[in-house]
ZAMILO-921105 format. One record per residue: x, y, z of N, C-alpha, C, O in turn; residue in one letter. Coordinates in pm, 1 decimal. Each point is the difference from the previous one (the first is absolute). Last residue first. Layout:
! residues N
        n.u        n.v        n.w       ca.u       ca.v       ca.w        c.u        c.v        c.w        o.u        o.v        o.w   res
          X          Y          Z          X          Y          Z          X          Y          Z          X          Y          Z     A
...
! end
This chain:
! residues 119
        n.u        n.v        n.w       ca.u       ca.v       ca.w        c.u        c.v        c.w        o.u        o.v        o.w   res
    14011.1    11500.5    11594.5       71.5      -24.9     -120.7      113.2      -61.0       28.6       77.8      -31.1      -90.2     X
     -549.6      185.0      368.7      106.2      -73.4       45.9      109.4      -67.3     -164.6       -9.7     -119.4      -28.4     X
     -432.1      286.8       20.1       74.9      109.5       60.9      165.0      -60.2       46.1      105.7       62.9       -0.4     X
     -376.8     -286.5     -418.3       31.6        4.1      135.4       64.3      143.5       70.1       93.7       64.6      -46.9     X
     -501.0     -121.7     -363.5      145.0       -7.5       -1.4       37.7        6.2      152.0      -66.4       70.8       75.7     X
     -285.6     -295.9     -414.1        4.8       54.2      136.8      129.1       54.8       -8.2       83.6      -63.4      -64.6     X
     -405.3     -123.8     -366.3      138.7        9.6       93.5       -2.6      120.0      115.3      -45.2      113.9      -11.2     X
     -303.5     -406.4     -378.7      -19.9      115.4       96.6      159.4      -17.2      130.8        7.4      -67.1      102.9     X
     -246.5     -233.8     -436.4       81.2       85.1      -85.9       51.6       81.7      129.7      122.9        6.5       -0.7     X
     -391.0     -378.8       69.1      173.9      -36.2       13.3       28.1      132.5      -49.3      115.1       29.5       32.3     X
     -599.1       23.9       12.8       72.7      -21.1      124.9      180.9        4.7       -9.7       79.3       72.4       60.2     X
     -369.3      123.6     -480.9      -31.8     -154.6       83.0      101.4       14.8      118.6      109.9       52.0      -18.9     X
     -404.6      391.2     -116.3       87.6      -55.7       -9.6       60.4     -128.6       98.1       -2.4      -15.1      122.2     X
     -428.2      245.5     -123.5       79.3       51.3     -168.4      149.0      -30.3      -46.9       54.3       24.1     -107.9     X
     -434.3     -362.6      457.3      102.4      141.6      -25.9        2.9        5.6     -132.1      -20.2      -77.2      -93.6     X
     -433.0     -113.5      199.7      161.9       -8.7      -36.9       60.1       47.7       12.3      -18.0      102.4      -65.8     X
     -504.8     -223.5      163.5       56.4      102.7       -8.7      163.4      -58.4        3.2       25.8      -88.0       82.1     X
     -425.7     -168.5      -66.8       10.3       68.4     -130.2       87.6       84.4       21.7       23.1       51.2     -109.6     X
     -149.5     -289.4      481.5       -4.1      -98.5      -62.7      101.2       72.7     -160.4      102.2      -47.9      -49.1     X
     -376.4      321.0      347.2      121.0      -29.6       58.8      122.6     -110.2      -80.4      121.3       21.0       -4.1     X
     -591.7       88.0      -44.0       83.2      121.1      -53.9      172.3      -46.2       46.4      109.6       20.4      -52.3     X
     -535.0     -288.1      205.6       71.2       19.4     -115.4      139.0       55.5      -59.9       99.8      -50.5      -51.3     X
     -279.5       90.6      446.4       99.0     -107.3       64.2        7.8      -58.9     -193.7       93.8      -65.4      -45.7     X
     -338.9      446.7      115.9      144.9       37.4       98.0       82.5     -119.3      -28.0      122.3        4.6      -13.1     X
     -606.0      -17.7      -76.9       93.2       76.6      -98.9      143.6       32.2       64.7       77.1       60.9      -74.3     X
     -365.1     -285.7      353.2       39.7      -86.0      -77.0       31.5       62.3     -145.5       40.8      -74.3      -89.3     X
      -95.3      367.0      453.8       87.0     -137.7       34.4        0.5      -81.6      -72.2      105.0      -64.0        3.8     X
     -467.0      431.6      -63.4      190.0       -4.0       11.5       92.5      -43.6      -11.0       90.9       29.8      -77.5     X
     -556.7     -195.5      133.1       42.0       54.1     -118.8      170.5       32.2       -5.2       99.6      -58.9      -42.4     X
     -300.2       54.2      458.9       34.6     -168.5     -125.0       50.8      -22.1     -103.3       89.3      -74.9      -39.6     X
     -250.5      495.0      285.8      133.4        0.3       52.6       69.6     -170.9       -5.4      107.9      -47.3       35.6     X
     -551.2      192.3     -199.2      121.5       81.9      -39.1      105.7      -57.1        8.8       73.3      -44.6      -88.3     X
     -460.7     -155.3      302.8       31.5      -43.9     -116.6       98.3       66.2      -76.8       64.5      -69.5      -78.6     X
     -161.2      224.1      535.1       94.7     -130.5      -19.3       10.7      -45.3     -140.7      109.9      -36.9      -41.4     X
     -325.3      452.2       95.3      130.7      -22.0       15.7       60.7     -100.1       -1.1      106.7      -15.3      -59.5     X
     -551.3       21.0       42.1       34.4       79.4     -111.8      154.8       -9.6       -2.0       60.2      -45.2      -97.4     X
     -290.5      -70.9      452.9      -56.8     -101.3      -94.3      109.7       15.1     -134.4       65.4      -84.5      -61.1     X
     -128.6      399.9      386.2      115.8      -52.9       30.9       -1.3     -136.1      -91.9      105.8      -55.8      -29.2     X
     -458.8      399.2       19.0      123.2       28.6      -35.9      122.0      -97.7       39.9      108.7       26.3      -51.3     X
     -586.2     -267.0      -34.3       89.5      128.0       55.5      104.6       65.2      -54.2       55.2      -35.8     -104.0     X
     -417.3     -180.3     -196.7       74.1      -52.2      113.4       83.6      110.9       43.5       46.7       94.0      -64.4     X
     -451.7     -253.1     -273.8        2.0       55.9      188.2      127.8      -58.9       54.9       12.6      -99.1       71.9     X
     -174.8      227.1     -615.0       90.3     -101.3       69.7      -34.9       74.7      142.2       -3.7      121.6       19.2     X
     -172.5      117.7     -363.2     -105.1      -92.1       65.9       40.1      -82.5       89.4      -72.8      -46.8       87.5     X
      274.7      338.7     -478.0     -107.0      -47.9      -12.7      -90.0     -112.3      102.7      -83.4      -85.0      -31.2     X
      499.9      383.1      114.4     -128.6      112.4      -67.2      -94.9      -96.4      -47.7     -113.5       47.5        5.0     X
      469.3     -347.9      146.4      -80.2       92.3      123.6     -144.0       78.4      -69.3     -120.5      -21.1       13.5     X
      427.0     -168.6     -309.6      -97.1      -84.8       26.6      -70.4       51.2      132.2     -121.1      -10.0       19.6     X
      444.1      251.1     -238.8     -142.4        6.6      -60.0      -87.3     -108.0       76.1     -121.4       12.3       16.2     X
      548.0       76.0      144.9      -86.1       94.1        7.2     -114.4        2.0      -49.6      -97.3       57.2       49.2     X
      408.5     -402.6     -111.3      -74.1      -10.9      147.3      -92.0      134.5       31.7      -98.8       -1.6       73.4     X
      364.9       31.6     -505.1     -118.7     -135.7       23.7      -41.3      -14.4      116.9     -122.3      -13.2        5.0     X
      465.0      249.0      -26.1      -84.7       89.6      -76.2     -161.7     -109.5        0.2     -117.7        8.4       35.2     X
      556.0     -136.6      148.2      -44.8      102.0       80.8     -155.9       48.6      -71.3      -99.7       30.9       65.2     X
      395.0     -329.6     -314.4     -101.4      -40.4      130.6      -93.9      108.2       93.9     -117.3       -0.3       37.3     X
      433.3      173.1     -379.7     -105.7      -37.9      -83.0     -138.1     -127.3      122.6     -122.7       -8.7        5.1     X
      514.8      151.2      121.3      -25.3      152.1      -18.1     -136.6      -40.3      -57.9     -106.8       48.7       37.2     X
      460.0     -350.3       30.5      -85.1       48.6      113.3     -103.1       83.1      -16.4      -87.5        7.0       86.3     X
      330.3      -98.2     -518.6      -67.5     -188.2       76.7     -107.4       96.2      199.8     -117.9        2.0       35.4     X
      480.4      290.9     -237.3     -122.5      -11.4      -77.7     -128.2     -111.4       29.7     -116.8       10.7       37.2     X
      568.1        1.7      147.8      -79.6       91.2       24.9     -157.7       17.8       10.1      -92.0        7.9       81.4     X
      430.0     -342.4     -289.8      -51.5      -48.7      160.5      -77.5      141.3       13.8     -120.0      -22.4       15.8     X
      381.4       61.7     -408.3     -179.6      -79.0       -2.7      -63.0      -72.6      136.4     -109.3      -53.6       18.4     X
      521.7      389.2     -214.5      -97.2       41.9       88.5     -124.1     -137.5        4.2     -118.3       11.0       32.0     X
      406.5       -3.0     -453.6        9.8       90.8       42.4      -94.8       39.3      160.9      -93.4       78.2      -17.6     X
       53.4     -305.3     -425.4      121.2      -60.3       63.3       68.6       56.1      139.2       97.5      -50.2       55.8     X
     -453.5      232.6     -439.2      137.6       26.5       13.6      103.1      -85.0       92.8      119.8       26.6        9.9     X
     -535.8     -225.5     -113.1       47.2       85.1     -123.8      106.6       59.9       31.4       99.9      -46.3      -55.0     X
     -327.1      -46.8      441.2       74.6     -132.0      -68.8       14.2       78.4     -137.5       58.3      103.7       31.6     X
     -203.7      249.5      211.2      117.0      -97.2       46.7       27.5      -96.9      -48.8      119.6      -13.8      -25.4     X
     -542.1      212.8     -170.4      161.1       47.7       -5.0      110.5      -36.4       70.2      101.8      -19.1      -66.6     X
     -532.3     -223.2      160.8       59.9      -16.3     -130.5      101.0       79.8      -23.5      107.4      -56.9      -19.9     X
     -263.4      196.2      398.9       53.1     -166.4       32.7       34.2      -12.6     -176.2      116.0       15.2      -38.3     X
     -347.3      324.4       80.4      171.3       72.7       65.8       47.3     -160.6       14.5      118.6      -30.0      -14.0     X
     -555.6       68.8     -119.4       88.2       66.0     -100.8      137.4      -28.2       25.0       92.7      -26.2      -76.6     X
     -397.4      -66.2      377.3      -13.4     -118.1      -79.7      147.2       -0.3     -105.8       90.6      -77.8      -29.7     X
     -295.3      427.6      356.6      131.2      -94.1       79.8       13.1     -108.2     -140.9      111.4      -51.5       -8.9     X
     -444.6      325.3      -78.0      131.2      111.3      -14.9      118.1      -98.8       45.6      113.0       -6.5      -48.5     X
     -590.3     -136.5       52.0       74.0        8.7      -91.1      141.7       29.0      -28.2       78.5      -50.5      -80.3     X
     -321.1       67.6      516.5       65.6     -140.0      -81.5       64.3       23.8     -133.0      118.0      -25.8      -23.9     X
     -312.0      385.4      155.5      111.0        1.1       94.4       43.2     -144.6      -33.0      112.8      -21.6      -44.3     X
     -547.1       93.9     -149.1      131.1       91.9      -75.8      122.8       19.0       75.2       89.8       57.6      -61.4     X
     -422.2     -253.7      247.2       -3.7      -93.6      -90.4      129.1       85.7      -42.7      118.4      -27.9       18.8     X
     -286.0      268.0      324.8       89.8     -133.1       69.5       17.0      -66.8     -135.5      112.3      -50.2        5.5     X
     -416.0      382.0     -101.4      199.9       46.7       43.3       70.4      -81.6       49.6      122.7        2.5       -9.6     X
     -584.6      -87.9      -24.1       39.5       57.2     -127.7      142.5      -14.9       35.2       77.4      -94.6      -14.7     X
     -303.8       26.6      370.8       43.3      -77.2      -39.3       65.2      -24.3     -164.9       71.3      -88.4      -47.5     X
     -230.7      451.8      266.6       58.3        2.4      103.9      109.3     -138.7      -78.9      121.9        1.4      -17.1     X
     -502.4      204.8     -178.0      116.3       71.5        1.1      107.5      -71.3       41.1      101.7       -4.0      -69.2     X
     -508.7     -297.3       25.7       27.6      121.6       77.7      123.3       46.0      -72.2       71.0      -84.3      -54.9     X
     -414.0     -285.4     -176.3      169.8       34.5       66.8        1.1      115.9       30.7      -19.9       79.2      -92.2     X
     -308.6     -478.7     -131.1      -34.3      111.6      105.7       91.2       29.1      102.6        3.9      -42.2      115.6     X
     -107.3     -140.0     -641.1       80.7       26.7       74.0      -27.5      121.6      120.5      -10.3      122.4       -6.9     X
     -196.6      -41.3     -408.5      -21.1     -157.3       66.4       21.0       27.9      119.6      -64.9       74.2       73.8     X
      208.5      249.7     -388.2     -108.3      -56.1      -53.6      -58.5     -146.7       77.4      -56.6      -93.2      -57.0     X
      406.8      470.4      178.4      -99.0       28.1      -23.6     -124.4      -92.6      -77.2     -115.9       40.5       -9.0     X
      550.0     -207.3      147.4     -109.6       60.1      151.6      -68.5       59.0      -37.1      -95.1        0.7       78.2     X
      321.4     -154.6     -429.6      -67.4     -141.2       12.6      -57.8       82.2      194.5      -94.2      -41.4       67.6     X
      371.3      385.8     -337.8     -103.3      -40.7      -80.6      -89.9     -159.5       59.7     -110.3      -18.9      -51.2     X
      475.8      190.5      278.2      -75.7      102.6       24.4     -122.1      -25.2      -61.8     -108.9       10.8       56.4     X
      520.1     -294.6     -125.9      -88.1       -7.1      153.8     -110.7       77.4       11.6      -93.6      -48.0       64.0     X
      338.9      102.8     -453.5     -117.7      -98.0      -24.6       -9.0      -75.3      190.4      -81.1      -83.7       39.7     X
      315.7      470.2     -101.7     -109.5       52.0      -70.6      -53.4     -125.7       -6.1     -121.1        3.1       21.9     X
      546.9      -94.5      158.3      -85.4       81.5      105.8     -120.8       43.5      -80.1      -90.1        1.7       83.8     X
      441.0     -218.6     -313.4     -120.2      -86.3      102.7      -77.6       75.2       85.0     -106.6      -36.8       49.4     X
      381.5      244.1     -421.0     -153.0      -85.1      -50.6      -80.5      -64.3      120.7     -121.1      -15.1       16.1     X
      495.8      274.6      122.4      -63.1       17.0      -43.0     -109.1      -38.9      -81.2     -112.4       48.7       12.5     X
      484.4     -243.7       80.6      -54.8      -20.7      152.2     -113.1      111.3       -3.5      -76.3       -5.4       96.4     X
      319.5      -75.1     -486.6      -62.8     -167.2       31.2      -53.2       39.9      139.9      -82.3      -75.7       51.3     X
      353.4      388.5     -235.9     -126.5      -18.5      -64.4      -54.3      -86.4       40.4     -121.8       16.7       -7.3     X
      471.3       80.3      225.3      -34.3       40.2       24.3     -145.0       68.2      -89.8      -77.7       91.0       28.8     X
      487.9     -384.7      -92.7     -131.4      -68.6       83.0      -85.7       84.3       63.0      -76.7      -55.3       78.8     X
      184.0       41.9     -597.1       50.9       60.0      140.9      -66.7      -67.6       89.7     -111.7      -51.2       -7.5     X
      167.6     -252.2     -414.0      -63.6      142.7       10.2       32.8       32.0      127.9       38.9      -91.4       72.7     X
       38.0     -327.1     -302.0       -9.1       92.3      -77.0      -43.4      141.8       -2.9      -28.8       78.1      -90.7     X
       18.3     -479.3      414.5      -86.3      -15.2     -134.6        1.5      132.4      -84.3     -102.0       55.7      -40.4     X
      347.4       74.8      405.7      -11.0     -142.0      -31.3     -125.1       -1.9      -77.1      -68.3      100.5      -19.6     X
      581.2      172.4      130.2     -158.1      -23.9      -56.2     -104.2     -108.9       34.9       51.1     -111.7        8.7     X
      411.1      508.2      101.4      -38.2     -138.8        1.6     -149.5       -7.6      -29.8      -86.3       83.6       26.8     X
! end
């Protein structure tokens, strides 16, 4: 799978060298927070590959929150750990109460025959 025509594992490579290239010329980014950008990145990727494949996108959707609350901590956000959790554990719930909405059997209800123990 592609997007704009190329791996996403090129695309998460260009971003990490031009994170590297704008902390070396300006930009005043620790390691620390280096890796939190490129950890967004990576959740970004995986949210666009789920919807592209249709495939996992309540996951991804968390995964990619998760990743954002991390950076915004590595950059400065003061909020606890539990701060941290309740907005998670929001997150969740209102991908949950999505996901839920979207999901179908593989098969419609009338088709489906029971057979009686009792013949």
């Amino acid at each position: 799978m592609k997007i704009f025509g190329r791996e996403p594992a090129v695309l998460l490579s260009l971003i990490a060298v031009l994170v590297k290239l704008v902390a070396a010329f300006g930009a005043k980014a620790s390691g620390e927070q280096q890796a939190v950008i490129n950890a967004v990145a990576a959740a970004a990727v995986g949210v666009t590959l789920a919807v592209m494949a249709h495939d996992g996108v309540g996951a991804a959707l968390v995964g990619f929150i998760q990743a954002a609350v991390a950076l915004a901590v590595g950059f400065g956000l003061d909020w606890s750990a539990e701060q941290q959790a309740v907005v998670l554990s929001v997150a969740a719930g209102v991908v949950a109460m999505w996901d839920r909405t979207q999901i179908t059997a593989p098969v419609p209800a009338g088709t489906v025959k029971s057979a009686s123990p009792v013949a």
